[in-house]
C-alpha positions as CSV (number, residue, x, y, z in Angstrom):
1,X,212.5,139.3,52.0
2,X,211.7,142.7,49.8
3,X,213.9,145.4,50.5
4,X,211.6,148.2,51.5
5,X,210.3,145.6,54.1
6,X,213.0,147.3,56.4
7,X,212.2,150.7,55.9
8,X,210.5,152.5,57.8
9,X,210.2,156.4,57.6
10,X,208.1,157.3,60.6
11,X,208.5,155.4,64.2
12,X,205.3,154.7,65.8
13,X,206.2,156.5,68.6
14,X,206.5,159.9,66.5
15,X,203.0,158.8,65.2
16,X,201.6,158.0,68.1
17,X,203.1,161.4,69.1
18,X,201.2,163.2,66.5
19,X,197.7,161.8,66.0
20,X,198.0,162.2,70.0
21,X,198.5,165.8,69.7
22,X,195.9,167.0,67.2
23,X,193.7,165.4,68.4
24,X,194.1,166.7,71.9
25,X,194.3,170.1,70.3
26,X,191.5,169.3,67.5
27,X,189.4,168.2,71.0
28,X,190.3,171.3,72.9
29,X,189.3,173.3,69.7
30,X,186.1,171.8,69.6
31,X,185.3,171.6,73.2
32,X,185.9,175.6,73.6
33,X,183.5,175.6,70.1
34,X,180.6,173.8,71.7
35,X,181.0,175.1,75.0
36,X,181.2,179.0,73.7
37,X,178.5,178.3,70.7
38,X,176.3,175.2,70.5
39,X,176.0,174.0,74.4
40,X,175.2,178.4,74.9
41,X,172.5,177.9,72.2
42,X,171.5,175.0,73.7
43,X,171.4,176.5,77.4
44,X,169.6,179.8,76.5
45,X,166.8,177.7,74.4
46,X,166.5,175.5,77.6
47,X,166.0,178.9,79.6
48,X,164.0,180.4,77.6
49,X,161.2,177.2,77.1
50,X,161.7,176.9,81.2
51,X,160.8,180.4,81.8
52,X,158.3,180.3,79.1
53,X,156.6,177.5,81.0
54,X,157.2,178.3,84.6
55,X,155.5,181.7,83.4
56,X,152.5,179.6,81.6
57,X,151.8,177.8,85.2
58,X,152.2,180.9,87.4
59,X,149.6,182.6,85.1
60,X,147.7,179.5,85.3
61,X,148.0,178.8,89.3
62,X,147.1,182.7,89.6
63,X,144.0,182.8,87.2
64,X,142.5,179.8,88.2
65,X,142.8,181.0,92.1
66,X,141.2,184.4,91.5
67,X,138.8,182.5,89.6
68,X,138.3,180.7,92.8
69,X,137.8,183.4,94.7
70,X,135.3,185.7,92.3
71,X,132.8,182.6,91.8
72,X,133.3,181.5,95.8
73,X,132.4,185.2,96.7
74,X,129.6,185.3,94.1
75,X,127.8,182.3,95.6
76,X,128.0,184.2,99.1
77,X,126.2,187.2,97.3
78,X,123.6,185.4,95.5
79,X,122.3,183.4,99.2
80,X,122.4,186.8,101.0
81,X,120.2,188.3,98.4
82,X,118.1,185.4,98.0
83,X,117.6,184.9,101.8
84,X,117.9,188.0,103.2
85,X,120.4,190.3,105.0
86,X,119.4,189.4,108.6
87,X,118.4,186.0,108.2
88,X,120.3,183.0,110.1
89,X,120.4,181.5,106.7
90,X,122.3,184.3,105.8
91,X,124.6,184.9,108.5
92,X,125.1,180.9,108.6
93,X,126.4,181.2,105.3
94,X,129.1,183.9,105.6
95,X,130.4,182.5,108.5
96,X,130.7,179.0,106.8
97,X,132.0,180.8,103.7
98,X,134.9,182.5,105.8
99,X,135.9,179.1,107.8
100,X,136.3,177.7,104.0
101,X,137.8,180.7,102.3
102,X,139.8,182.0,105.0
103,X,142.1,184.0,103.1
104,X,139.3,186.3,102.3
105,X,139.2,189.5,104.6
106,X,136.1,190.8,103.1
107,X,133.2,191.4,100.8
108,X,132.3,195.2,99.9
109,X,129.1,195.2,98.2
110,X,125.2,196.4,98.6
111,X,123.6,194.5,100.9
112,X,119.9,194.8,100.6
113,X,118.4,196.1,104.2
114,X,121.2,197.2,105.9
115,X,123.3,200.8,105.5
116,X,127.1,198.8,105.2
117,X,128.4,197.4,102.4
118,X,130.6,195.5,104.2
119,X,131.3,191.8,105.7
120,X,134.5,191.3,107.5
121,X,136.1,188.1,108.1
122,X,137.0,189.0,112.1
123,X,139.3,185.9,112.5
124,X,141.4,187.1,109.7
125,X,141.8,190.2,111.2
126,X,141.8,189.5,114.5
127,X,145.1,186.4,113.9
128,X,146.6,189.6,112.3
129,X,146.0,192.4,114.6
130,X,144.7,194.5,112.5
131,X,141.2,196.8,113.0
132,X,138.4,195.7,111.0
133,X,137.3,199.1,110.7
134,X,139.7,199.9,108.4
135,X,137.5,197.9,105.3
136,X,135.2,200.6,105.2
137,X,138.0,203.1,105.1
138,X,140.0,201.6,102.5
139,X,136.7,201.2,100.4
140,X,135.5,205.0,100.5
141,X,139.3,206.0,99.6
142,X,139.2,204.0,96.7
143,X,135.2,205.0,96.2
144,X,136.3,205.6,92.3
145,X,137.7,201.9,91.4
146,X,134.2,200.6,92.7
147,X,132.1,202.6,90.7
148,X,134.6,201.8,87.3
149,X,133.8,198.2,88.6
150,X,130.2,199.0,88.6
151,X,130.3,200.2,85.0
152,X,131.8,197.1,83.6
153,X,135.6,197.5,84.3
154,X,137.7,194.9,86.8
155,X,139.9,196.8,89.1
156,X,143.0,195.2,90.7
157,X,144.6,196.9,93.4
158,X,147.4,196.8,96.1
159,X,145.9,197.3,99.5
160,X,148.8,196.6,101.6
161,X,150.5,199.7,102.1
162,X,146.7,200.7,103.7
163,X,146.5,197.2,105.8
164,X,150.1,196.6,106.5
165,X,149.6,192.9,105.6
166,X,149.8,191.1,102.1
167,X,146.5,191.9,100.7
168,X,145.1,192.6,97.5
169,X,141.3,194.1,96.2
170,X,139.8,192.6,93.2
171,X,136.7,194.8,92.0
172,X,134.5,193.3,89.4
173,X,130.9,194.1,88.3
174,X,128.0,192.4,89.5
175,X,124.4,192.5,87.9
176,X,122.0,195.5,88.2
177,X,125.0,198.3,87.3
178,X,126.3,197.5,91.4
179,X,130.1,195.6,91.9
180,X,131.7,194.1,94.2
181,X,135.2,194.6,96.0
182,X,137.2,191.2,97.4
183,X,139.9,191.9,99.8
184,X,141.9,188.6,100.0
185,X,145.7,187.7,101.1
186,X,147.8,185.9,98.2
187,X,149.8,184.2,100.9
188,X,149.2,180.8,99.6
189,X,150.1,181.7,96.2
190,X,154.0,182.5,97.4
191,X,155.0,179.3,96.2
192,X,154.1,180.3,93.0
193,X,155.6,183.6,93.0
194,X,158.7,182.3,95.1
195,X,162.2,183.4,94.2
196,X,164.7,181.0,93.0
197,X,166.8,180.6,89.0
198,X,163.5,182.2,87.8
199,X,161.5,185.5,89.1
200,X,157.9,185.5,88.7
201,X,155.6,188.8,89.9
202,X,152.1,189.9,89.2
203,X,151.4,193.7,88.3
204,X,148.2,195.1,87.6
205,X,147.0,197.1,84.5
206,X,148.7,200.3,85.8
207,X,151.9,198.9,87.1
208,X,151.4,198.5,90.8
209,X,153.1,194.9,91.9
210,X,150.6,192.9,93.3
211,X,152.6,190.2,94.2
212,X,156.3,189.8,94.5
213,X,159.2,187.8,95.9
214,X,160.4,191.2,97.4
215,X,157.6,191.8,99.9
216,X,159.2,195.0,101.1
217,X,158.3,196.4,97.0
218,X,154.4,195.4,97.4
219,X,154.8,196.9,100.9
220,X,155.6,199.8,99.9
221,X,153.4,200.0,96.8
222,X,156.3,199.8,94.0
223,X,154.9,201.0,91.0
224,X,157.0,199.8,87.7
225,X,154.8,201.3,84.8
226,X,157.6,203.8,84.2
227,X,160.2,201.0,82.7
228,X,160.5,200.8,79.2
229,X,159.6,196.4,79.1
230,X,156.5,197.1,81.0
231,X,155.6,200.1,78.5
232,X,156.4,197.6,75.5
233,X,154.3,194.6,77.0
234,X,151.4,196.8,78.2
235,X,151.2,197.9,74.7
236,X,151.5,194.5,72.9
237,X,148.1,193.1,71.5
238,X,149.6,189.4,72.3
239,X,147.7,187.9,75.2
240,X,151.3,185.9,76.1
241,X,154.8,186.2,74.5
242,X,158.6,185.8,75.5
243,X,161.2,188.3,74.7
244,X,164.8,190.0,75.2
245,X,164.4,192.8,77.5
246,X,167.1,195.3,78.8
247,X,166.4,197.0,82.1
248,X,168.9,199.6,83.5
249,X,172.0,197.8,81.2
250,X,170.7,193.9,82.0
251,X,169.7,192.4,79.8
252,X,166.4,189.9,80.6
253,X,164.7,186.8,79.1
254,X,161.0,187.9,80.1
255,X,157.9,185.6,79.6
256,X,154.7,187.2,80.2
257,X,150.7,186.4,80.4
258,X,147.8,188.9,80.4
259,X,145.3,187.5,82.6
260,X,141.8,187.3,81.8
261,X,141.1,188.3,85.4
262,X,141.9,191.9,87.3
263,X,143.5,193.1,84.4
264,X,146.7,192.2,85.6
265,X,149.9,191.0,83.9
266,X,152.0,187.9,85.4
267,X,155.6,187.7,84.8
268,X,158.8,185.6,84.9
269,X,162.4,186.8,84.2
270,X,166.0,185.6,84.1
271,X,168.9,187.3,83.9
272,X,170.7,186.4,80.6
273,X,174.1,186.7,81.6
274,X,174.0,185.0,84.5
275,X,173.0,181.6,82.3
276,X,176.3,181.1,81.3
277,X,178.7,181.6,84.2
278,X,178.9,177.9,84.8
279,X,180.2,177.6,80.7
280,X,182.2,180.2,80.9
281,X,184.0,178.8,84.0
282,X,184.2,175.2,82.6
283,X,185.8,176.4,79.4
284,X,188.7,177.4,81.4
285,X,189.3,174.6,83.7
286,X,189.0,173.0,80.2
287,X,191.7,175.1,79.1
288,X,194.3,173.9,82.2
289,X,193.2,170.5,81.6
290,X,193.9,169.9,78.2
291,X,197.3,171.6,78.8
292,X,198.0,169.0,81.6
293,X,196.7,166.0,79.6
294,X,198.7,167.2,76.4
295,X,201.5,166.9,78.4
296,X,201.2,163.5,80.2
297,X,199.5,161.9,77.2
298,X,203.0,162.8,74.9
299,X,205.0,161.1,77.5
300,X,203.2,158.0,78.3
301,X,202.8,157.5,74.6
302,X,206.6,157.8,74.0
303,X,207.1,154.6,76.4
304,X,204.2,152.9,75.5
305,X,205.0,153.1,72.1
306,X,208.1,150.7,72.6
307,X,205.8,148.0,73.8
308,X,203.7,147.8,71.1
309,X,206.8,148.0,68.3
310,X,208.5,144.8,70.3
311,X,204.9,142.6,70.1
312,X,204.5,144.1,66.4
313,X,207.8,142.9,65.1
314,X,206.8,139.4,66.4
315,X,203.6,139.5,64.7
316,X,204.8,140.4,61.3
317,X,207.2,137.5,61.5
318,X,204.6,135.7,62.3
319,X,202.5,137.0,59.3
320,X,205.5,136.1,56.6
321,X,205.8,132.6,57.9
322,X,201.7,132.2,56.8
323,X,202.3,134.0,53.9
324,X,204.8,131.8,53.1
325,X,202.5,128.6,54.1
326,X,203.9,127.9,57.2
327,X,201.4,127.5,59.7
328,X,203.1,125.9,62.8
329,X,203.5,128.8,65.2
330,X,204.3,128.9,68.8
331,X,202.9,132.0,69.6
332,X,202.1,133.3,73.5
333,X,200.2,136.1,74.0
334,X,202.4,138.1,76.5
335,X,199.9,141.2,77.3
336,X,195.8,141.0,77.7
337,X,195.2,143.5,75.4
338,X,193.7,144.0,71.4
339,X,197.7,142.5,70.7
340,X,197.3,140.3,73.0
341,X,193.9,138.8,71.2
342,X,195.6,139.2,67.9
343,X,198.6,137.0,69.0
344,X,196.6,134.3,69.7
345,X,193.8,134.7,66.9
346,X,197.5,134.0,64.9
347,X,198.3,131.1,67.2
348,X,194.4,129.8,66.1
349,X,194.4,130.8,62.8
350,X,194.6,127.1,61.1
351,X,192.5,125.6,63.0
352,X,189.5,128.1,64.5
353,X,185.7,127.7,63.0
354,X,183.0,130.2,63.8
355,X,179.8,128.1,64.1
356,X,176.7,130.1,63.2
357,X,173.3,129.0,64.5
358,X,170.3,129.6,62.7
359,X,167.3,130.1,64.7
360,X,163.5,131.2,63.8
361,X,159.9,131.1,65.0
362,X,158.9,128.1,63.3
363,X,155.3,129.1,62.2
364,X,157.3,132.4,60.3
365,X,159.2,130.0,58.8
366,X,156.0,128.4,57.3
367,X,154.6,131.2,56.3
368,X,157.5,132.8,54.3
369,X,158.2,128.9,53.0
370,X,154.5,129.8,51.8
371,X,155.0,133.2,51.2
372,X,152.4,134.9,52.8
373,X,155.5,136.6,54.6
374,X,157.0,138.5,51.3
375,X,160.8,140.1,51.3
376,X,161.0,143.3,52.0
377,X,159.7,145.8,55.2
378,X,155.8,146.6,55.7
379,X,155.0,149.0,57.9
380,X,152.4,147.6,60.3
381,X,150.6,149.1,63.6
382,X,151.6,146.6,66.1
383,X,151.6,146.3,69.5
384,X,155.4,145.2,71.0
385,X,156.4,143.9,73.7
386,X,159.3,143.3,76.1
387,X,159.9,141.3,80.0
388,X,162.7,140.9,81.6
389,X,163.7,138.5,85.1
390,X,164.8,140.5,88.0
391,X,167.4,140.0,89.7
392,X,168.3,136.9,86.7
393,X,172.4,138.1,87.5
394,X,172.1,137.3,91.2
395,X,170.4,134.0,90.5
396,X,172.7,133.1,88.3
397,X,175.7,133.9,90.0
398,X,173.9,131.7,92.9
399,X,173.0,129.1,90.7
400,X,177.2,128.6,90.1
401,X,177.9,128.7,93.4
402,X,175.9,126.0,94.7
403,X,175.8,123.6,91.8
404,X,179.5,124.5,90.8
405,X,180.1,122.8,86.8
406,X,176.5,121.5,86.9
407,X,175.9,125.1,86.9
408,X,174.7,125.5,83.7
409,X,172.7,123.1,82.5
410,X,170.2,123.6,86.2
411,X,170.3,127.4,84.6
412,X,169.2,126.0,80.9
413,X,166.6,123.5,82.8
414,X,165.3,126.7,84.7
415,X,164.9,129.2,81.8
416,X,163.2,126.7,79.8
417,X,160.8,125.9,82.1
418,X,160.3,129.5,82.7
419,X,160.4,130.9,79.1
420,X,157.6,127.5,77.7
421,X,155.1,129.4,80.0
422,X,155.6,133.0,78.8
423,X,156.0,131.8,74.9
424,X,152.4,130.0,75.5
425,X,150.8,133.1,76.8
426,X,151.9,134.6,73.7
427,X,150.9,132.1,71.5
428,X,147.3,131.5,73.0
429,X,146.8,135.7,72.4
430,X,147.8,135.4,69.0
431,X,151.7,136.8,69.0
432,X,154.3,136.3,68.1
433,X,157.6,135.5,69.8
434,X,159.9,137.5,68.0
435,X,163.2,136.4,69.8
436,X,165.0,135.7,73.6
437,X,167.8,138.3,74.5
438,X,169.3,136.4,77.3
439,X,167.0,136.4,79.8
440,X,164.3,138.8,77.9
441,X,161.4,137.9,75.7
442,X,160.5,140.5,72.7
443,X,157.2,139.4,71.0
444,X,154.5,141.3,69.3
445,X,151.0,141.5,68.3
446,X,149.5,142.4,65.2
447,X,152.8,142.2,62.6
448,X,152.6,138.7,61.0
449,X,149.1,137.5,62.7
450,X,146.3,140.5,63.6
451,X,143.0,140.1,65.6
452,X,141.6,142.8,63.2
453,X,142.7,145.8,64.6
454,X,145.3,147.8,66.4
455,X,142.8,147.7,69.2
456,X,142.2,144.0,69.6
457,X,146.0,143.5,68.6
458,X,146.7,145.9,71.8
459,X,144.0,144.0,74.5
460,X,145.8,140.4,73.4
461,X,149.7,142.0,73.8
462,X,148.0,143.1,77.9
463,X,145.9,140.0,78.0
464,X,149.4,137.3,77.8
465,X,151.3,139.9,80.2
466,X,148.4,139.2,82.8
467,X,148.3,135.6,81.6
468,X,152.5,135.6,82.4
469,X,151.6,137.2,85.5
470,X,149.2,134.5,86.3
471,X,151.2,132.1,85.1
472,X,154.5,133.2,87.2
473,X,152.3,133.2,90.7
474,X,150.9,129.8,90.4
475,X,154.5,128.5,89.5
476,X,155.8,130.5,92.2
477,X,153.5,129.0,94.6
478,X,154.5,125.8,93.4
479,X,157.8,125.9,93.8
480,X,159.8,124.6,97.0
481,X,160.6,127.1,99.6
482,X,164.4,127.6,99.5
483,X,165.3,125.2,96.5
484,X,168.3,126.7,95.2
485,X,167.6,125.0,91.6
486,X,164.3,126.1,91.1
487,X,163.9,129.7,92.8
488,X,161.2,132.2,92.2
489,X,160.8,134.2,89.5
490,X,159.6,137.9,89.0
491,X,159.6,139.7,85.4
492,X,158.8,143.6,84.5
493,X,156.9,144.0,81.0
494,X,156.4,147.0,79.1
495,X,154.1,147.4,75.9
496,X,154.1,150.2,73.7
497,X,151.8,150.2,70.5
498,X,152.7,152.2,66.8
499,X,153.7,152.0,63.6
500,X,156.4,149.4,63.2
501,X,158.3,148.1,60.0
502,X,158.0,144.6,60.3
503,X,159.7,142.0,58.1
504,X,162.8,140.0,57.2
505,X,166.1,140.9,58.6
506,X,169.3,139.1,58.2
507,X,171.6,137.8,55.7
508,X,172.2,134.7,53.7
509,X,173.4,132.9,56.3
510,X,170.9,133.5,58.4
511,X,167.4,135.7,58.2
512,X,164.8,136.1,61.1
513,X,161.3,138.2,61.5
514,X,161.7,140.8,63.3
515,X,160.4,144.3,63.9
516,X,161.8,147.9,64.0
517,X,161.1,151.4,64.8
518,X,160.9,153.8,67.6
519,X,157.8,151.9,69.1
520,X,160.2,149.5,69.6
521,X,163.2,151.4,71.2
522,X,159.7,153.0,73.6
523,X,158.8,149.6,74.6
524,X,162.0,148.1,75.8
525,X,162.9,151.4,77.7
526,X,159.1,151.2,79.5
527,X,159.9,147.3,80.5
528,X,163.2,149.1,82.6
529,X,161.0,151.3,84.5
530,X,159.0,148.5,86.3
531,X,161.8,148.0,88.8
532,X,162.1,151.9,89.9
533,X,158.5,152.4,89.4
534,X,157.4,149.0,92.0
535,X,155.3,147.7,89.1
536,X,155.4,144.4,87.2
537,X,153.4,145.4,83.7
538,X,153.8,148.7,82.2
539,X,152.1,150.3,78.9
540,X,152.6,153.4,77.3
541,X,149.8,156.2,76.1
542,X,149.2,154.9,72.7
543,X,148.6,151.5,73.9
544,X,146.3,152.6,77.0
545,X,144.1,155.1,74.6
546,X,143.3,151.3,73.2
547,X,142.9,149.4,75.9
548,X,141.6,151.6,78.8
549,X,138.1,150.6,79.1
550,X,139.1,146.6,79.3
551,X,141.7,146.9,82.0
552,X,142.1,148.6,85.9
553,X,145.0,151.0,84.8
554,X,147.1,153.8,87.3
555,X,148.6,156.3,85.6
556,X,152.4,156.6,87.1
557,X,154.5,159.5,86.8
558,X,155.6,160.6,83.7
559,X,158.9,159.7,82.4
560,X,161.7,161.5,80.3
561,X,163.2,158.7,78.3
562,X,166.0,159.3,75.8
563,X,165.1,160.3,72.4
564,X,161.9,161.5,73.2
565,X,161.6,165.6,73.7
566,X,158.9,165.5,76.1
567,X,157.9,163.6,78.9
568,X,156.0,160.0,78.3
569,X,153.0,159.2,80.0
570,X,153.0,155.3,81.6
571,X,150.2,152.9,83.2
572,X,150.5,150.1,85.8
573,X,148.5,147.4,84.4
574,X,146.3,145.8,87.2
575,X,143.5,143.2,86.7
576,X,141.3,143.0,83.8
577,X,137.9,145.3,84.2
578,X,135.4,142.6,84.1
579,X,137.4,140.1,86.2
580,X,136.2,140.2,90.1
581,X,138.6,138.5,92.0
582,X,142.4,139.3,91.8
583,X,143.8,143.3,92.8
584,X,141.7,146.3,92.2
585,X,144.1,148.6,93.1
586,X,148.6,149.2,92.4
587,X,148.7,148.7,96.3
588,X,147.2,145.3,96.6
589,X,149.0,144.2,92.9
590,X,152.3,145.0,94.7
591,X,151.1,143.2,98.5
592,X,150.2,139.8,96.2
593,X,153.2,140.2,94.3
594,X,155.7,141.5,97.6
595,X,156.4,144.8,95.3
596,X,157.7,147.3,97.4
597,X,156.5,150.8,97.1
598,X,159.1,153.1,95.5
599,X,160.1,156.5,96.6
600,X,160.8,158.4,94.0
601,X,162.6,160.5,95.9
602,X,165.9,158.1,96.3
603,X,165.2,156.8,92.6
604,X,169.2,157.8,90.4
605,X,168.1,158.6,87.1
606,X,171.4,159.6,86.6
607,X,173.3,157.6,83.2
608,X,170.1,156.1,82.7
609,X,168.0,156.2,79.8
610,X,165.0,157.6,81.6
611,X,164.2,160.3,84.0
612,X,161.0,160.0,86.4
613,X,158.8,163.1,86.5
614,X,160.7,165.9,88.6
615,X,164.0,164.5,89.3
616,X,166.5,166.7,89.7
């Protein structure tokens, strides 16, 4: 035995003690970092691209409604000119036009034959208790915003501080140098403009708050073109912009649109400070916490620390006997732990062999023997692949307890049976079975064999998932009511076509074709939605775009999946196009195939790697 083979300088306690510590106090450091800098960056980019975008579809919602209204309104106009003031033709149509558009009040415009300029929806008024008369008046006060309209200007107004009631006056100019003036109620568009994280309100060109979640400031006619933001976006040439805003000492994220309609300005703001409250108040609970932990971890580290000294001392004996060439060791494992395993990997040392299996697709092997499959990567557009067996950890766990030891092979007999049907769906579509993941196939079109194109690669990879499906049900159907040994199967497959690198992975030992890429990663992640989604085949966009006008198709709902910034669109696969017989629709796929309909409401995204469109 050396000499310095008893010496040791530090205990592994005191170490223990001291990598525990820094890095307790190198993780609080860093903790307070992200939390006070990067997760804050993070945060206020997420706020500002929400309020960017909840501002892009309030302006949207609001444009496209006025639209609605200006083109509903001019229709009206156009058969009352064309037919006549006092015709039933005429008076059918406006009171059809008011049962469809009830949130109209009224139409002020010249009306050939008669003195008024006026027709008046009488069941809006009437629900409201309010005197129809009043049109007239509020048109001859505002005589002045009619006749800009007339020369070519829209006009948005407020007219509920005159009505008493949410509504609003959109003027616009009509052919032959006349206008019009619509009085409608934006009730329905309070959804839009509702209050919550985010504040959205419409102004018009001079100020006035049109709509606003604050219905007592459109009541009573707030005007806001004194503020120094509205100054500065009333001024800016930019149709739609975000920006840092400070209004009486808070400071505001505010997106804004300029609509093409009323001249009128629609905005959404947040209050900046209040975005990082939540950080602000995790940092110090962080704070206690690592304090506690710091605490607790030094002591149980102390005492733990003599366990691990006693085991190690036994194992370096150990080590010095097969150093020395001794290999006879009667070694027990005394804890179930990394020391543990290392005890007896001692205990095995002599005597263990790792047995390596070398598998392949056999008709890669032939062609690399032949070398039409060259070392290296090529980067090929393919079309991948991936299915899965639900449920396959129930059935086997069944499959043990009524078969016991004969467990296993029934399993092996099962699989087999199941896996020669899906590898010759593959096969006959001109894929390739790239390898089995337990349960799971992986195979792809248009790597080591094409049909020509990324097109006719894509309709094979979605023609053998309807083959497997086809395949499945007749088995299914065949199979014996309540066998234990041989029960039904049901799989989810997802497809997803791109730009792969495809060739030979591996080492000396062993070397296999495979494929690699984000495609991929996108595939296997679709292949997990089929179970929350109540679908059986999935494909992404790209591979839809390719195959849309050859197979009956429903979109889903968009999906978040991880590594991907925005939101992927899917499609349930559902019979082939020219194909008569079979489902036509996702409701009779999942009635043949006793699918349940998901809600999507009681779907936990949460620690998953997707998210389904607006879960929470």
């Amino acid at each position: 035995m050396r000499k310095h083979d008893n010496f040791i300088r530090f205990s592994i306690g005191a170490k223990l003690v001291t990598i525990i510590t820094f890095l307790v106090l190198i993780s609080l450091g860093a903790i307070t970092f992200l939390v006070s800098y990067m997760v804050r960056q993070d945060l206020e980019l997420s706020a500002e691209e929400n309020n960017f975008e909840v501002n892009r579809r309030t302006a949207s919602e609001t444009e496209y409604t006025l639209s609605g209204v200006r083109s509903n309104s001019q229709v009206l106009i156009q058969i009352i000119h064309a037919a006549g003031a006092h015709s039933d033709l005429a008076s059918k149509a406006a009171g059809y036009f008011f049962e469809q558009n009830r949130q109209i009040a009224a139409l002020v415009f010249p009306i050939p034959g008669r003195n008024d300029y006026s027709l008046v929806n009488n069941n809006f008024f009437n629900s409201r208790n309010i005197n129809p008369s009043l049109v007239n008046a509020f048109f001859q006060n505002n005589l002045s915003f009619y006749q800009n309209a007339a020369r070519g200007e829209s006009v948005f107004l407020n007219a509920t501080p005159y009505f008493s009631v949410h509504l609003l006056a959109l003027y616009f100019p009509m052919e032959g140098s006349s206008a019009v003036c619509i009085l409608f109620s934006p009730e329905y568009l309070n959804d839009t403009f509702s209050s919550a994280f985010n504040q959205s309100y419409l102004i018009n060109n001079e100020g006035d708050i049109l709509i606003h979640p604050d219905f007592e400031l459109v009541r009573a006619g707030a005007n806001i073109a004194n503020r120094d933001y509205i100054r500065t976006i009333r001024a800016d040439p930019m149709r739609s912009r975000q920006d840092l805003f400070t209004d009486n000492e808070i400071q505001y994220f505010v997106a804004y649109t300029k609509l093409n309609m009323g001249a009128s300005i629609a905005l959404t703001s947040i209050e900046y400070n209040k975005l990082f409250e939540g950080i602000e108040a995790t940092t110090r609970r962080n704070l206690y916490l690592t304090a506690a932990v710091l605490f607790l971890s030094i002591l149980f580290i102390w005492f733990f620390s003599k366990t691990i000294s006693v085991a190690l001392k036994i194992l370096t004996n150990a080590a010095r006997r097969i150093e020395g060439g001794i290999f006879d060791l009667d070694l027990k494992a005394k804890s179930r732990d990394e020391i543990g395993l290392l005890t007896n990997s001692f205990q095995r040392m002599s005597t263990a062999l790792n047995i390596f299996g070398r598998f392949t697709n056999r008709e890669i092997a032939v062609k690399a023997m032949r070398g039409e499959i060259k070392p290296g990567g090529l980067p090929k557009h393919a079309t991948i692949f991936f299915s899965d067996i639900r449920g396959f950890t129930e059935k086997s766990e069944n499959f043990t307890k009524v078969f016991g030891k004969e467990a296993s092979d029934k399993i092996v007999f099962w699989l087999n049976s199941y896996f020669t049907q899906m590898v010759d769906c593959v096969e006959k579509t001109n894929g390739v079975v790239d390898k089995f993941i337990g349960d799971a196939v992986m195979a792809h079109w248009g790597t080591a064999y094409s049909a020509g194109s990324p097109a006719r690669d894509a309709f094979n990879g979605v023609k053998a998932a309807l083959m497997m499906r086809k395949a499945l049900y007749q088995l299914n159907k065949n199979r014996l009511p309540g066998d234990p040994g041989d029960p039904p199967i049901c799989i989810g497959c997802g497809l997803n076509t791109g730009i792969v690198t495809a060739g030979q992975l591996g080492s000396d030992l062993r070397m296999e074709y495979t494929v690699i890429g984000d495609p991929v990663n996108l595939a296997s992640r679709i292949e997990a939605l089929n179970k929350p989604l109540g679908t059986d085949i999935l494909i992404s966009e790209d591979t839809w775009n390719l195959v849309r006008y050859f197979f009956i198709t429903e979109e889903m709902p968009s999906v978040t999946v991880k590594g991907k910034e925005k939101p992927v669109r899917i499609f349930a696969v559902i019979n082939h196009v020219s194909v008569t017989s079979g489902p036509r629709t996702l409701a009779e796929l999942r009635e043949m195939l006793g699918i349940a309909a998901p809600d999507f409401a009681d779907v936990n995204a949460e620690e998953k790697k997707y998210k389904i469109g607006n879960e929470k």
